[in-house]
N, C-alpha and C positions, 0 to 999 in steps of 0.2 A: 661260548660266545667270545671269549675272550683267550682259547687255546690255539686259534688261528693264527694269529697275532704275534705269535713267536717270540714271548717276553721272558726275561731271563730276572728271577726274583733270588734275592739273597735276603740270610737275614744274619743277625749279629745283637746279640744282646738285648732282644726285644725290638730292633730299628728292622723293618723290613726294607730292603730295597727295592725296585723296578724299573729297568731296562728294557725299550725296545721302542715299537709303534704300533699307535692303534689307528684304525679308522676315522673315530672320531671323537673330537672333545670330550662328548660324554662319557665314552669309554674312561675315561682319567677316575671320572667322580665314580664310577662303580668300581675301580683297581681298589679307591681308596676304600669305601664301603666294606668290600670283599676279604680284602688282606688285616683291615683293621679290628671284623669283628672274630677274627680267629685270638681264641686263647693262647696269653701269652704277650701279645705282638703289642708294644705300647707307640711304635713309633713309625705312618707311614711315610717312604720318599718316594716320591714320582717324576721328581724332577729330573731324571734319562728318559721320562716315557715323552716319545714327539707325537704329533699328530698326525698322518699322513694328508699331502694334499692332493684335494680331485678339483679336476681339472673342473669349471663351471661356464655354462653358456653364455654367450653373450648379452649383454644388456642391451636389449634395443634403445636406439637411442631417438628419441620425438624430435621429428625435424623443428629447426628452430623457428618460434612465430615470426609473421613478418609484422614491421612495425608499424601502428598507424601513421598515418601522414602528418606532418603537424601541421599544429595547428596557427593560423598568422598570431603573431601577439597582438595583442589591445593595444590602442595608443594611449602610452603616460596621459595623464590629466592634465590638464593647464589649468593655470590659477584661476580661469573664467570658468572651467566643471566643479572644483572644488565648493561645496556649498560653505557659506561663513557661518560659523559659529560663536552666537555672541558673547560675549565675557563681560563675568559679573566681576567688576571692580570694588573693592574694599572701601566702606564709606569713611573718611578723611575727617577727622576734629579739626577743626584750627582752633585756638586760640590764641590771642594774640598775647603778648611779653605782659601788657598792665595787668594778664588777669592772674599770672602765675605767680603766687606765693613763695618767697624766697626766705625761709627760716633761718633767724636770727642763731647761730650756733653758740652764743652768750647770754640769751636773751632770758633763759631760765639765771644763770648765775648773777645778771643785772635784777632781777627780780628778788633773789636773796638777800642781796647786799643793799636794796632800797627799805624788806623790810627790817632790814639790823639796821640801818640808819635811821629811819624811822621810830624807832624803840628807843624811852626815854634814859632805861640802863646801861644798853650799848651803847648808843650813837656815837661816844668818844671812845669807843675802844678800837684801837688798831687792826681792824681784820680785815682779809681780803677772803675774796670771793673767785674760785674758778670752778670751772663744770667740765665734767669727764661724760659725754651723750647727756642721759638726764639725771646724773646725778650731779652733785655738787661740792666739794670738797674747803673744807674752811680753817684757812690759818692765820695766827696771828695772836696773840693778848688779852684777857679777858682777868676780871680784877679778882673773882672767887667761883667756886665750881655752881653755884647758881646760876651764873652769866653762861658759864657755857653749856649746862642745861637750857638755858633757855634761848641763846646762839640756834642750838641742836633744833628746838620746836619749832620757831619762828619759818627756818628752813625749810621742815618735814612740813610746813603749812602753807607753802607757797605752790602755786598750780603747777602740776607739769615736774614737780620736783621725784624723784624714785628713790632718790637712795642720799643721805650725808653721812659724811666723813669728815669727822672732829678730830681727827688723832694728832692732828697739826695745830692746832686750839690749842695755848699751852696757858697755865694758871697762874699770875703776880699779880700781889698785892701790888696797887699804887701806882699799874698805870696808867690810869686816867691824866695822874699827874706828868706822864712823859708827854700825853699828846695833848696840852689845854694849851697849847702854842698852835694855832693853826691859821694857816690862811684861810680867810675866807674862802677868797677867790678861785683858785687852784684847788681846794683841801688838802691842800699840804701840812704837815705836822713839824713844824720849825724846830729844831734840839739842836742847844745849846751844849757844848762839847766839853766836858767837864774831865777832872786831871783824872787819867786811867782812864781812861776810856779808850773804845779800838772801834771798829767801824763793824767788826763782829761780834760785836757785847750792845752795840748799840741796835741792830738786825736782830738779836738775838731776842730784847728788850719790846720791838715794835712788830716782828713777826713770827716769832716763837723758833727761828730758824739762821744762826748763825752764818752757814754760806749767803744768805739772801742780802750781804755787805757787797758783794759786787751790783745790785741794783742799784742801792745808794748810792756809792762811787759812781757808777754811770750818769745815774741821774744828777747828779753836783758838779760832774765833769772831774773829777779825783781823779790824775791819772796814777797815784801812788797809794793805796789803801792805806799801808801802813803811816803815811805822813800825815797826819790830823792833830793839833792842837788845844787845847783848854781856850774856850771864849768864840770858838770855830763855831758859826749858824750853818747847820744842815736841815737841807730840806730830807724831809720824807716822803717818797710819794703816797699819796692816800689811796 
């Protein structure tokens, strides 16, 4: 079958070679078949072998269909074919300004600071009151660590309160007697300017926090902190 073909095989160290032309493709895959199962032969090449080509008939070719006619387009819609489609609108609150609640953002820390004044142990002691969200942080003076335990409680007992912070709470004996000068009117805490004294010994004394001498100064109109005198009336703000 394949001696017709007139193919020239070499071989060399187990690699057979193959040379010529066959027929057809398949002819290739039985060279390989053939040559490869002979003893010995570990390697076939076929790559010299071509395929001869026969010539093949025509393809008829279907004449091409003719196209249907077209067809007229539709005329667009006008806004009068379009049918409406109703739309469901989002129902609308109003409220009006009187009904809306406007949270007092001190109104928890005024709350604290009404019940320490109210409280027969503190009400003279120097403290202030501010609030961080709902908690409430408290600095200032308090005459022995009872007071500011109970500074602490009074706090933790007010509505709406979450969290105090006493670490600015600081402990002297005998200040009740810095603040028993007070104005009614204002609650201001009147002190008398005694020799040594600074305006940050006196802050230090009324809110447990020595920088808090620039308040004072503001509030007195001080434009020189360090110039204050023995016998000088400052106010404190309460």
């Amino acid at each position: 079958m394949l001696a017709p073909q007139g193919l020239n095989i070499q071989e060399s160290r187990g690699t057979v070679k193959v040379t010529g032309r066959v027929a057809r493709q398949s002819h290739i895959g039985l060279i390989n078949a053939v040559a490869g199962g002979i003893n010995g032969v570990k390697n076939v090449d076929v790559s010299g072998v071509t395929v001869l080509q026969q010539a093949s008939a025509p393809t008829p070719v279907a004449p091409a269909p003719q196209a249907a006619p077209a067809k007229p387009a539709a005329p667009a819609p006008t806004v009068q074919d379009i049918p409406a489609t109703p739309v469901q609108m989002p129902d609308i609150v109003q409220q009006s300004a009187g009904e809306v609640e406007i949270e007092d953002t001190s109104r928890v820390a005024k709350a604290v600071l009404a019940a320490i004044r109210g409280n027969g142990e503190l009400a003279d002691d120097p403290i202030d009151v501010l609030q961080s969200g709902k908690s409430v942080i408290l600095r200032g003076v308090v005459d022995n660590d009872h007071e500011l335990r109970l500074a602490e409680k009074l706090a933790r007992g007010v509505e709406g309160v979450s969290g105090v912070d006493v670490s600015g709470l600081r402990v002297a004996q005998g200040v009740k007697e810095l603040a028993k000068d007070k104005d009614e009117e204002t609650g201001d805490t009147v002190y008398t300017v005694k020799a040594g004294d600074s305006l940050s010994k006196i802050a230090e004394r009324y809110y447990g926090d020595p920088m808090e001498y620039k308040k004072i100064a503001h509030y007195n109109n001080i434009s020189n902190p360090d110039l204050i005198h023995p016998g000088q009336k400052i106010r404190i703000p309460g």
